[in-house]
C-alpha positions as CSV (number, residue, x, y, z in Angstrom):
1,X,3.8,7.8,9.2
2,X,3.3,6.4,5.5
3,X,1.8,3.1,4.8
4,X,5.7,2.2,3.1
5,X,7.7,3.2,6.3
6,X,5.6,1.3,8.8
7,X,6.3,-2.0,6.3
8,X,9.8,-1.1,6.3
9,X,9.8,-0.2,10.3
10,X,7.9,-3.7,11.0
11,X,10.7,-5.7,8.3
12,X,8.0,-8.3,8.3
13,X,8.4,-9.3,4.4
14,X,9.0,-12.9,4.0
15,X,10.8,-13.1,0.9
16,X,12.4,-11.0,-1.6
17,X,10.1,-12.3,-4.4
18,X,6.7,-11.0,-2.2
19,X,8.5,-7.4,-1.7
20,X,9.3,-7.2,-5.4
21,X,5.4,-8.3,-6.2
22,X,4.0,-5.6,-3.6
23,X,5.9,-2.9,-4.9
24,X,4.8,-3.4,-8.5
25,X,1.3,-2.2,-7.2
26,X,0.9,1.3,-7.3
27,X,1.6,3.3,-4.4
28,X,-2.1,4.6,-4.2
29,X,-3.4,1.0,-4.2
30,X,-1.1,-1.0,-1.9
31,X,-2.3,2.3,0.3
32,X,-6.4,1.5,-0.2
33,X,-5.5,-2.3,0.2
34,X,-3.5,-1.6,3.8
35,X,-6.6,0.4,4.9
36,X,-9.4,-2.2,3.8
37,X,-8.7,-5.2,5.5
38,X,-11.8,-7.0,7.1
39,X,-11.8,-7.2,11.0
40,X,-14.3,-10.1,12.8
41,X,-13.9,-8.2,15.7
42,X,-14.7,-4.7,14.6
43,X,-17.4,-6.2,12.3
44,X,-15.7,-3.8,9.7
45,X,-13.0,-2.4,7.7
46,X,-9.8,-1.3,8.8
47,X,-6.5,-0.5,8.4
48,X,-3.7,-3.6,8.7
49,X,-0.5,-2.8,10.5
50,X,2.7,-4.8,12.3
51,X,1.9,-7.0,8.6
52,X,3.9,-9.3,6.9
53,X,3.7,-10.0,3.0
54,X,3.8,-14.0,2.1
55,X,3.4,-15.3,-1.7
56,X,1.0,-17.7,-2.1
57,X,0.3,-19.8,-4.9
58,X,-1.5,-17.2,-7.3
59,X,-2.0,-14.2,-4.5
60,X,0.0,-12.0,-2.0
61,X,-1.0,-12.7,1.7
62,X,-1.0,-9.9,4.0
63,X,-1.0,-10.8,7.7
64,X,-1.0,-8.8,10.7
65,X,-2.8,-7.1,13.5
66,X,-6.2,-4.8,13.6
67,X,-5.3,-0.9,13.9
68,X,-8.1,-0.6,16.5
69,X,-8.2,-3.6,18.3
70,X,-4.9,-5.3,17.6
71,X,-6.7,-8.9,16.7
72,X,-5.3,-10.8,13.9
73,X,-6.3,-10.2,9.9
74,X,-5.5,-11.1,7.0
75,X,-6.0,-9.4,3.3
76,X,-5.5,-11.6,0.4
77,X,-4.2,-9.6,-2.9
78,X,-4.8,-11.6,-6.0
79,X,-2.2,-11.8,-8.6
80,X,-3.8,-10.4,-12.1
């Protein structure tokens, strides 16, 4: 299952305004970005799913649970 259906699946997007932002990256790098988020727990990187998107003041927030061991994480994607 793509990166885009399991965002669509979860329907976690917080506002119309963060979708529109995340889809203006390219498919190939909202992709790397979903699979490199950091995990405390893993001690390593790893692939974010079950996320919500939230716009912060100059960055999108990505929240949601480890692939591996379901703990919470976070990636922060800056605005350019």
């Amino acid at each position: 299952m793509g990166v885009e259906n399991r965002m669509n699946k979860a329907d976690n997007v917080t506002s119309l305004k963060a979708l529109q932002a995340w889809k203006s990256i390219p498919q190939q790098l909202r992709d790397k970005l979903v699979r490199n988020v950091f995990c405390g727990n893993c001690s390593g990187a790893v692939e974010i799913v079950d996320y919500s998107i939230r716009e912060e003041k100059r960055a999108l927030l990505l929240t949601g649970k480890c692939r591996t061991c379901a703990s919470p994480v976070a990636r922060v994607v800056e605005n350019d």
